[in-house]
BALOBA-1460 file (C-alpha; in Angstrom, 3 decimals):
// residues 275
<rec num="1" residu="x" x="87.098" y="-48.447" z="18.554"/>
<rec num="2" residu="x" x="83.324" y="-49.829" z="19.432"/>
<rec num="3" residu="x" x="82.178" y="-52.307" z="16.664"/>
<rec num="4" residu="x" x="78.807" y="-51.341" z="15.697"/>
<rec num="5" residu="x" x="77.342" y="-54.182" z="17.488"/>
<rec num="6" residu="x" x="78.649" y="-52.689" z="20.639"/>
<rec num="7" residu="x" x="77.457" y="-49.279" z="19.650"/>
<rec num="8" residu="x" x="73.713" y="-50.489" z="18.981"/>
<rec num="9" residu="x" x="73.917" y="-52.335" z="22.674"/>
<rec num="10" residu="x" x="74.910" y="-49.144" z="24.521"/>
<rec num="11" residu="x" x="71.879" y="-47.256" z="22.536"/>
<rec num="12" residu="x" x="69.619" y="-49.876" z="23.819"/>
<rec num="13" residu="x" x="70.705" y="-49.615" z="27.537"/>
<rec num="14" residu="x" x="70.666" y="-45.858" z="27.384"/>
<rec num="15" residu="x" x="67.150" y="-46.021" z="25.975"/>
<rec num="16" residu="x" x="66.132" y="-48.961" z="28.382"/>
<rec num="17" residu="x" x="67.250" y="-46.422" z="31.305"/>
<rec num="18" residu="x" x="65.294" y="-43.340" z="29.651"/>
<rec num="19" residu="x" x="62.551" y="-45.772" z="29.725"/>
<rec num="20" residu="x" x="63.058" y="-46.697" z="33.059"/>
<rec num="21" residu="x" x="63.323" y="-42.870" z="34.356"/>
<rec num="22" residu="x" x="59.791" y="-42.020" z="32.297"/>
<rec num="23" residu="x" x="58.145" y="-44.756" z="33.955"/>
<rec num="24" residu="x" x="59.539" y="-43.922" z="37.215"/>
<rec num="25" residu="x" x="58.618" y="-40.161" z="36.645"/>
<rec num="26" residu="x" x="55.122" y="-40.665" z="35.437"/>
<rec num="27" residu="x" x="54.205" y="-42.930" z="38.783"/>
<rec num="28" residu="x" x="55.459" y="-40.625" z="41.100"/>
<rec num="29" residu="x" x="53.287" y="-37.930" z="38.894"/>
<rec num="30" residu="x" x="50.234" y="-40.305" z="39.566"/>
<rec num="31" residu="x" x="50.618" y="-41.033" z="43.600"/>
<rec num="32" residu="x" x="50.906" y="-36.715" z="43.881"/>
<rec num="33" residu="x" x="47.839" y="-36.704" z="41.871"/>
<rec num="34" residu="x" x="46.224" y="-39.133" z="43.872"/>
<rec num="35" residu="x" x="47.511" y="-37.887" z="46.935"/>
<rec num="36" residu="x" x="45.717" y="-34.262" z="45.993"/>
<rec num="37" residu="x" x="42.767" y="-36.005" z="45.621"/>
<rec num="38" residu="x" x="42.296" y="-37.508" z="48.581"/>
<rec num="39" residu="x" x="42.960" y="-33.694" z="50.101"/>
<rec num="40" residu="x" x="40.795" y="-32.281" z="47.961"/>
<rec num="41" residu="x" x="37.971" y="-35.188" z="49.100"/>
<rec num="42" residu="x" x="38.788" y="-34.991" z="52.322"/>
<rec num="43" residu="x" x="38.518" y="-31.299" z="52.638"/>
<rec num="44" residu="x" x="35.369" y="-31.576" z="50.827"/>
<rec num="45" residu="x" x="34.226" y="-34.421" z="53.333"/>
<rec num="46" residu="x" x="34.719" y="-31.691" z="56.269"/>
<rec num="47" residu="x" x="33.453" y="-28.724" z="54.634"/>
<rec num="48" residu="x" x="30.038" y="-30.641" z="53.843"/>
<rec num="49" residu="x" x="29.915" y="-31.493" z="57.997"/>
<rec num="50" residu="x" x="30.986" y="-27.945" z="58.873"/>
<rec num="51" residu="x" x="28.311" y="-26.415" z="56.721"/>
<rec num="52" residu="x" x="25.933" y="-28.486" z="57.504"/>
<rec num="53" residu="x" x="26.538" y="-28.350" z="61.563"/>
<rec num="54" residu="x" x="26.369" y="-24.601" z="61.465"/>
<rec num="55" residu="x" x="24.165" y="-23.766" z="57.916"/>
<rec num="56" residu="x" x="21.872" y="-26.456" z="58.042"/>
<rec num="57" residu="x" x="18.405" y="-25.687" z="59.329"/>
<rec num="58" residu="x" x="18.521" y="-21.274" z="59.353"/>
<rec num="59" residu="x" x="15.326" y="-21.066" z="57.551"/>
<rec num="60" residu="x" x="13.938" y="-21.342" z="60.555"/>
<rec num="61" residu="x" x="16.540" y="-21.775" z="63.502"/>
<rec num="62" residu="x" x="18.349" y="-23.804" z="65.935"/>
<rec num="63" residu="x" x="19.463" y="-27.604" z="65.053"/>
<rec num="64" residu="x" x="17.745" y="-30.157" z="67.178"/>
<rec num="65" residu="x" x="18.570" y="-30.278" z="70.404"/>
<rec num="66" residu="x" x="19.125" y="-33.665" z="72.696"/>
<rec num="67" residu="x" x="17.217" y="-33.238" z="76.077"/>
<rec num="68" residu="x" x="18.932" y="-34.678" z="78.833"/>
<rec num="69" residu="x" x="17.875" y="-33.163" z="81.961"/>
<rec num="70" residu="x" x="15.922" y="-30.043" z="82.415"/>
<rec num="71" residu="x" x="12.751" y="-28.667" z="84.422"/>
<rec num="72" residu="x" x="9.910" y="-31.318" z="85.884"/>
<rec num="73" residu="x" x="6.695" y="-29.064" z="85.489"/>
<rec num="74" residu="x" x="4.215" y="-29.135" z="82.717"/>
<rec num="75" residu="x" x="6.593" y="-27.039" z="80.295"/>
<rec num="76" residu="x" x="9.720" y="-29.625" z="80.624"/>
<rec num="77" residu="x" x="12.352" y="-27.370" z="79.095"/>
<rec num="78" residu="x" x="14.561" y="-29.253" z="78.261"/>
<rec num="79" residu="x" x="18.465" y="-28.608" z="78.436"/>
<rec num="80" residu="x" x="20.438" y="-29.015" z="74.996"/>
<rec num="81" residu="x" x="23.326" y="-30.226" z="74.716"/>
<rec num="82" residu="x" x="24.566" y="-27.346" z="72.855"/>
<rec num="83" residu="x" x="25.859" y="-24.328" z="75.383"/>
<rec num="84" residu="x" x="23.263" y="-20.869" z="75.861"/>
<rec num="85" residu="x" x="24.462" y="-18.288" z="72.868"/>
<rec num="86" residu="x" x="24.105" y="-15.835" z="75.792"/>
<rec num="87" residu="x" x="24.409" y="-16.978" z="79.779"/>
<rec num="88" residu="x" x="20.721" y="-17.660" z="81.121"/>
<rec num="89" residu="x" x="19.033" y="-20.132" z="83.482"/>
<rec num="90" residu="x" x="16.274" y="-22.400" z="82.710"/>
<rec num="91" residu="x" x="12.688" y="-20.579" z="82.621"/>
<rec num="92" residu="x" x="10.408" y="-21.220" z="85.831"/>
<rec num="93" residu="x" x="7.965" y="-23.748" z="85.226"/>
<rec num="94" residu="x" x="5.100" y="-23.770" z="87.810"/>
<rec num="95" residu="x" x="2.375" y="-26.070" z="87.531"/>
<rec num="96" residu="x" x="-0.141" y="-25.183" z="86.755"/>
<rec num="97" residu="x" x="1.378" y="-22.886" z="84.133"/>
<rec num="98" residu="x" x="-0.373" y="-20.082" z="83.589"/>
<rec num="99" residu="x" x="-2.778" y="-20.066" z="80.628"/>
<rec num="100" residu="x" x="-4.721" y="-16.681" z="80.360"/>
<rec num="101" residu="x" x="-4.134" y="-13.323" z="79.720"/>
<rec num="102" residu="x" x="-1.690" y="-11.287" z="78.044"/>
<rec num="103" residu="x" x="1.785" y="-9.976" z="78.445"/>
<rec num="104" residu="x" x="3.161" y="-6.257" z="76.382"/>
<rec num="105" residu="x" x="6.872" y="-6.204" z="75.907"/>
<rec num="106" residu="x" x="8.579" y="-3.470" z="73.655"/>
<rec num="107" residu="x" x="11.615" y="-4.469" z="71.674"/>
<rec num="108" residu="x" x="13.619" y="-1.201" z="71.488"/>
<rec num="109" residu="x" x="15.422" y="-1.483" z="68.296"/>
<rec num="110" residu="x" x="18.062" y="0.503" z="66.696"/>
<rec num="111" residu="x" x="15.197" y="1.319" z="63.809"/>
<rec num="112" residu="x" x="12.521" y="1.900" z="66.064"/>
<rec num="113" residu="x" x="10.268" y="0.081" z="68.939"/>
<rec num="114" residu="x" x="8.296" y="-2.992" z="68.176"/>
<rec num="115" residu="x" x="5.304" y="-3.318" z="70.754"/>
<rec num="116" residu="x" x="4.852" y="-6.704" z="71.027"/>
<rec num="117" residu="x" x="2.151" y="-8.558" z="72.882"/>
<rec num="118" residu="x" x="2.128" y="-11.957" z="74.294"/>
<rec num="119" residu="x" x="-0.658" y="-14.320" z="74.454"/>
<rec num="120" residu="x" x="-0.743" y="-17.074" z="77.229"/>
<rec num="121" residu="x" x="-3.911" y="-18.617" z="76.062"/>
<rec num="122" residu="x" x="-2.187" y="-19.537" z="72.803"/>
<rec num="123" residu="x" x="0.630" y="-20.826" z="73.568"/>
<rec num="124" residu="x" x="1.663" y="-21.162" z="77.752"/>
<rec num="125" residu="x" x="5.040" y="-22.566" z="78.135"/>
<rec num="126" residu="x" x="6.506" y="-20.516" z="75.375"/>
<rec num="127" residu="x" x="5.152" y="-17.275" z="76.692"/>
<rec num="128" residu="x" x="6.400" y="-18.085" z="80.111"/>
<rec num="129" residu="x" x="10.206" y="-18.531" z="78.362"/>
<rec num="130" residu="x" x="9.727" y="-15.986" z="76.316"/>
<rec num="131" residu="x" x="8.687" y="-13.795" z="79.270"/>
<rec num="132" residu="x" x="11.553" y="-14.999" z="81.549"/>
<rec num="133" residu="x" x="14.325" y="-14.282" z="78.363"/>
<rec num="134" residu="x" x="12.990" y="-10.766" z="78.435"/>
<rec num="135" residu="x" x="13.478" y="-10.483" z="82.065"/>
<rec num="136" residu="x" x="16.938" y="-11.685" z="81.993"/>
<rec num="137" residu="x" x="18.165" y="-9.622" z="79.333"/>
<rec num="138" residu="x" x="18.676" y="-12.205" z="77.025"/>
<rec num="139" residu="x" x="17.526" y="-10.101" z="74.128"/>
<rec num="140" residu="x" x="19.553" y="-6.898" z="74.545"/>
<rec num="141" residu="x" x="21.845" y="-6.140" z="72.380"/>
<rec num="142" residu="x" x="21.628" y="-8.947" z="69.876"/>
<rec num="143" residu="x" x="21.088" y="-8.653" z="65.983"/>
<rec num="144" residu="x" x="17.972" y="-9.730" z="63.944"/>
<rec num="145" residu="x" x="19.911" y="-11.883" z="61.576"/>
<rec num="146" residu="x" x="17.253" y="-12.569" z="58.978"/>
<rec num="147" residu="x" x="14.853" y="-11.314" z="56.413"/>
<rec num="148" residu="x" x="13.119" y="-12.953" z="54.018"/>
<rec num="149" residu="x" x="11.345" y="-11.301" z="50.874"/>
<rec num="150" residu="x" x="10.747" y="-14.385" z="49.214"/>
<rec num="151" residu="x" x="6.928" y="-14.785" z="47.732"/>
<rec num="152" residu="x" x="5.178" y="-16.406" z="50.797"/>
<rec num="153" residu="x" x="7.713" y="-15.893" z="53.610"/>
<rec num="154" residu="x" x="7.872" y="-12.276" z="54.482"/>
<rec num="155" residu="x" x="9.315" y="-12.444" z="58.051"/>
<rec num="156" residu="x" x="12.467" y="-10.638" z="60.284"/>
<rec num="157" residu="x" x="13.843" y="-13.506" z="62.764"/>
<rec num="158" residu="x" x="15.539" y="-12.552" z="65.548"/>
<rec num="159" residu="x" x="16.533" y="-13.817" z="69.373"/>
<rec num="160" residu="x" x="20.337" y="-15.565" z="68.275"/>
<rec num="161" residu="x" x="23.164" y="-13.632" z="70.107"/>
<rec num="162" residu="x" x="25.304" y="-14.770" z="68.524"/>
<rec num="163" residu="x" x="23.914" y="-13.638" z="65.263"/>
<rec num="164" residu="x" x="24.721" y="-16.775" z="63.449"/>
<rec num="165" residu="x" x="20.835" y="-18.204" z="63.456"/>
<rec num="166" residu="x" x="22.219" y="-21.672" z="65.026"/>
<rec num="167" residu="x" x="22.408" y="-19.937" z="68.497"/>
<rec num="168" residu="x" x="19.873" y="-20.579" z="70.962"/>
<rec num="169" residu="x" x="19.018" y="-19.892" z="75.305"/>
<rec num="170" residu="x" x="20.536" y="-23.568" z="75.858"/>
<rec num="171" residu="x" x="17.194" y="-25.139" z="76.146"/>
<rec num="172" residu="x" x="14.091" y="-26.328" z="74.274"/>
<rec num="173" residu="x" x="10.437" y="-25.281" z="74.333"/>
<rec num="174" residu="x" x="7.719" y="-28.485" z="73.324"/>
<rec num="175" residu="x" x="5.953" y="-27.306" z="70.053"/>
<rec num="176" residu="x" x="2.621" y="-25.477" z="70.897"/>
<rec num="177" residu="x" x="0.954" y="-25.887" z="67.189"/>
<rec num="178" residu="x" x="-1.754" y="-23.156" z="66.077"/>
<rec num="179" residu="x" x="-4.919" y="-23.121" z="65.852"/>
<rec num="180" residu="x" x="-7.666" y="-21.548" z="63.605"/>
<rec num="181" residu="x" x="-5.029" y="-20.738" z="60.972"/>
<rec num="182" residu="x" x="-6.590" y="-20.101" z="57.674"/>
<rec num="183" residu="x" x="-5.486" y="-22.678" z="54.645"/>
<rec num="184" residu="x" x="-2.767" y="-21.026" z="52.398"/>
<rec num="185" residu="x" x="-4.221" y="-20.646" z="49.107"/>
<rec num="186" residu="x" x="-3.896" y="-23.149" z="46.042"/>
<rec num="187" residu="x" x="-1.295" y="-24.398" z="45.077"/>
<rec num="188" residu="x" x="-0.029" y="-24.005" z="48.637"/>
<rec num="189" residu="x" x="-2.724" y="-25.895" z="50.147"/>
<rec num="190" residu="x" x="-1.472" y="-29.227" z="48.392"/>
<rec num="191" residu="x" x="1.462" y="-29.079" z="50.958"/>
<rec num="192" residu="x" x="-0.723" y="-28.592" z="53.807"/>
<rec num="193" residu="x" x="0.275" y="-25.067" z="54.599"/>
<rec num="194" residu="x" x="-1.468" y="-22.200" z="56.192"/>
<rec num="195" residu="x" x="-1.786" y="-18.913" z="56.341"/>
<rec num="196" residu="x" x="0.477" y="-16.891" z="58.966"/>
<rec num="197" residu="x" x="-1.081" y="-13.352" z="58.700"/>
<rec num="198" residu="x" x="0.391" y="-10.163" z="59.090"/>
<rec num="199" residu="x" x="1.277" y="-9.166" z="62.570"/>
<rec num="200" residu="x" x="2.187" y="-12.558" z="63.653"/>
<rec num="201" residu="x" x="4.443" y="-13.702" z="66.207"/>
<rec num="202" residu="x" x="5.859" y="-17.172" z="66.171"/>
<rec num="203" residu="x" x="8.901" y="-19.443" z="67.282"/>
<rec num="204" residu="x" x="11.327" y="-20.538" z="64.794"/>
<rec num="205" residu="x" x="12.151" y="-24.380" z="65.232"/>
<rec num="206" residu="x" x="14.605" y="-26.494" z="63.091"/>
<rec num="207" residu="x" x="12.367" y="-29.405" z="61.289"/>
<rec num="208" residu="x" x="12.840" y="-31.376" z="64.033"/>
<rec num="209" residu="x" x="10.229" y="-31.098" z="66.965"/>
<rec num="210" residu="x" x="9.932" y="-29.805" z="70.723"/>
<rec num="211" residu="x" x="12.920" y="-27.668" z="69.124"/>
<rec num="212" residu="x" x="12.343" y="-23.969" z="69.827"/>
<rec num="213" residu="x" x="14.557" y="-22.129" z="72.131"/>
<rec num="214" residu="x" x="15.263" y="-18.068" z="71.799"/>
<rec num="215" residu="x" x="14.341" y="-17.183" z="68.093"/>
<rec num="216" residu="x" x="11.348" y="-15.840" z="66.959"/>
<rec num="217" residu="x" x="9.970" y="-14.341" z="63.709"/>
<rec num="218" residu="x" x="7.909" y="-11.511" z="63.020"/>
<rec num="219" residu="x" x="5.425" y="-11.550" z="59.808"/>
<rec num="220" residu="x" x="5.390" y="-8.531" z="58.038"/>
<rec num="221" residu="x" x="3.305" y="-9.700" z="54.723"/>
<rec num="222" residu="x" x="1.105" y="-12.712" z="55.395"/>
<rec num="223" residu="x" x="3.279" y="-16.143" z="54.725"/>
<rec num="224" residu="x" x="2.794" y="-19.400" z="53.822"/>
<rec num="225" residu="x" x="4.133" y="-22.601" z="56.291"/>
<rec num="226" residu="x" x="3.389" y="-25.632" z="57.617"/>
<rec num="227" residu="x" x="1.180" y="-25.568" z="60.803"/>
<rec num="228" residu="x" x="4.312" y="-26.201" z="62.749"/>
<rec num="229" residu="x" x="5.698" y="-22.913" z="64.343"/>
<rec num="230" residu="x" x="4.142" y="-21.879" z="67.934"/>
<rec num="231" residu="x" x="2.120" y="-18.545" z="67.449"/>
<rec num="232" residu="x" x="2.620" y="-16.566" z="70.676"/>
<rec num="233" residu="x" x="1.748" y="-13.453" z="70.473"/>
<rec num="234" residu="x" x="1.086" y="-10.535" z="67.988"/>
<rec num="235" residu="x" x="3.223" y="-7.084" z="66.889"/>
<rec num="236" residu="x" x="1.600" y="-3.749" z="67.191"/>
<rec num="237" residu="x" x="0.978" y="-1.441" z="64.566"/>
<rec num="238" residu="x" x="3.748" y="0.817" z="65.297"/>
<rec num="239" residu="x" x="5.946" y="-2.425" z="65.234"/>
<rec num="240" residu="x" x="4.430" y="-3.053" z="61.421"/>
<rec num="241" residu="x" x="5.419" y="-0.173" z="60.377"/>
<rec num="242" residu="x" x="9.029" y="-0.559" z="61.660"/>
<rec num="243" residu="x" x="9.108" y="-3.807" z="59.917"/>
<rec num="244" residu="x" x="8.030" y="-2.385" z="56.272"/>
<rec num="245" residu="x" x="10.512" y="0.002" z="56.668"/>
<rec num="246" residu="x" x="13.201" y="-2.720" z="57.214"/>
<rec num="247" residu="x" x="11.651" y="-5.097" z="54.321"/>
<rec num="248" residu="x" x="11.561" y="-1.989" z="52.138"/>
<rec num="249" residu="x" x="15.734" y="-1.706" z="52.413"/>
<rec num="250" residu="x" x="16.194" y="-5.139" z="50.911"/>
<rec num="251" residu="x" x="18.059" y="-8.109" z="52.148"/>
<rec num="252" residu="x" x="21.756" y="-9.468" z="51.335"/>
<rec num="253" residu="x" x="20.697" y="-12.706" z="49.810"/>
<rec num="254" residu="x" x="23.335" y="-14.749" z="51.644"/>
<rec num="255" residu="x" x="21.007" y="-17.736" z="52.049"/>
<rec num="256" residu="x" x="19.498" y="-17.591" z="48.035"/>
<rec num="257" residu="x" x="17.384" y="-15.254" z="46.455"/>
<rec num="258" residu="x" x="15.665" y="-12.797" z="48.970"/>
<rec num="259" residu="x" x="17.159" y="-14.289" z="52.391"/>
<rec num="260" residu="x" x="19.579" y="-13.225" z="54.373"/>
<rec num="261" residu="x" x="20.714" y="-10.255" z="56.772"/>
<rec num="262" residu="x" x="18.783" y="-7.419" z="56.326"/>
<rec num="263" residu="x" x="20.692" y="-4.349" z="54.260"/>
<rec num="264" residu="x" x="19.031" y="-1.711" z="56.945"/>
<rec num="265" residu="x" x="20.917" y="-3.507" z="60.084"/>
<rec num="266" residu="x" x="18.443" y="-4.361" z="63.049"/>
<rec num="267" residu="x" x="20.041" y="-4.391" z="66.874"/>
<rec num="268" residu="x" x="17.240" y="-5.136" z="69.630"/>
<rec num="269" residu="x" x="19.273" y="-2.343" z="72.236"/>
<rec num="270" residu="x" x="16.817" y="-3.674" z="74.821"/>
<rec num="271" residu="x" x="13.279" y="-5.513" z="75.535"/>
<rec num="272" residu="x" x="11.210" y="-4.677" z="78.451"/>
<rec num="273" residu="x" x="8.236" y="-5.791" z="79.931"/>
<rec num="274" residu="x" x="5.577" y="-2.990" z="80.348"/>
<rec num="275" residu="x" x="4.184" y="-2.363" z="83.730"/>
C-alpha cells in the first residue's frame, strides 16, 4: 500500500496538472476573446468607411468629385471620377455661354407637374447642364429621394437615379454663388446664412466646391443656408402647391429628425422642355 507520503505527492501532481489545464484553458479563453475583438474592430473600421463613402455628405448631395479631364469652354465640366448614376455625355459648352433669358421645363411627376423655370442670367453653366440633362432624359423616371421638414430647411431634392443621394451625371458644375439673397434672421445670421425663399431652385453640392452635378432642391418654406448653393431658376405656383402637398404627408426620418424619403413617394415620369 502507498505510504502517506506517497499519497500527498500524487495529490500534488494531480493538482499541479489541474493547475496546469486551468491555466491552459483560461489563455486559450483570452486569445478567442481577443481574436473577437479585433473582428468586431475591424468590422467597425469598414462599416465607418462604407458609411461614410456612401452616407456622408446627403444633406445636400454628391461627394466631391476629382476632375481629370472634361470640356475646355468657359463652363469646364469637369469629369468625376465616379461613373454617371444614369448614361449621359458631357453638357455642350460654347463660348461664349449663353447668359440671358429664360428656359420653362415641366417635371411631370407621379403627384403632379412642377413648372419649373430656368434662369441663364443667374447662373449660365448650370442652366446649360441642367438644360442638356433634360434633353437627354436624364431625369425620367428617377425618385426624389429627400425631404426635409426640419425648422429652416424645407426643401424636396431630387436628380439621383439611383435614388441613393450619392449619385450624380458623372461630371461637375463650378459653383455659381447667389446674389441679392436676403440675411437669414438672428440667430442664423451669426453663421453667415441667408435666406433661400420660397419657390427657389438651387443645386445641391457636397461641402466641397465646383461639386454640383444632377441634384437639385426645390424650397417649399423659405430656408436657411450658407450662400453656397447655385440658384438657377424658380418653381411655379402650380409646382408649390404640389410640393405642400408632398411636405404635408411627412417624411421617414431616415437621416434624423424630419429628413429622409418622403412618406407620399415622388417619381419625376418625365421632364420636358416647353416649346
Amino acid at each position: 500500500m502507498p505510504s502517506n507520503e506517497q499519497r500527498r505527492q500524487a495529490a500534488k501532481r494531480k493538482l499541479e496538472r489541474q493547475l496546469q489545464r486551468r491555466a491552459e484553458q483560461a489563455k486559450r479563453r483570452r486569445m478567442i476573446t481577443i481574436g473577437a475583438t479585433i473582428v468586431v474592430v475591424i468590422a467597425a473600421v469598414v462599416g465607418i468607411f462604407y458609411f461614410t463613402r456612401t452616407g456622408g455628405e446627403q444633406q445636400t448631395p454628391a461627394a466631391q468629385p476629382q476632375a481629370h479631364n472634361g470640356t475646355n469652354g468657359p463652363c469646364a465640366y469637369a469629369k468625376s471620377d465616379e461613373p454617371a448614376a444614369k448614361p449621359v455625355d458631357l453638357p455642350p459648352d460654347p463660348n461664349p455661354t449663353p447668359a440671358q433669358g429664360t428656359e420653362n421645363v415641366t417635371l411631370q411627376t407621379s403627384q403632379g407637374a412642377i413648372p419649373i423655370t430656368l434662369d441663364r442670367a443667374k447662373a449660365p453653366c448650370t442652366v446649360q447642364s441642367f438644360g442638356h440633362l433634360v434633353g437627354a432624359g436624364y431625369f425620367d423616371g428617377t425618385d426624389c429621394h429627400r425631404l426635409t421638414t426640419t425648422e429652416g430647411l424645407k426643401v424636396l431634392q431630387c436628380g439621383d437615379p439611383s435614388g441613393t443621394g450619392s449619385g450624380g451625371p458623372g461630371y461637375s458644375i463650378k459653383d455659381e454663388p447667389p446674389t441679392g439673397l436676403s440675411p437669414a434672421p438672428s440667430p442664423n445670421d451669426q453663421s453667415g446664412a441667408v435666406i433661400y425663399p420660397r419657390g427657389t431652385l438651387a443645386m445641391a453640392k457636397s461641402s466641397q466646391p465646383n461639386s454640383g452635378g444632377s441634384q437639385f432642391f426645390m424650397v417649399y418654406q423659405d430656408s436657411y443656408l450658407p450662400p453656397e448653393y447655385t440658384v438657377f431658376g424658380t418653381i411655379g405656383e402650380g409646382g408649390l402647391a404640389v410640393l405642400d402637398k408632398v411636405a404635408a404627408a411627412g417624411v421617414q426620418p431616415t437621416n434624423g429628425e424630419g429628413d429622409g424619403s418622403p412618406n407620399m413617394a415622388v417619381r419625376i415620369e418625365r421632364a420636358s422642355a416647353n416649346a
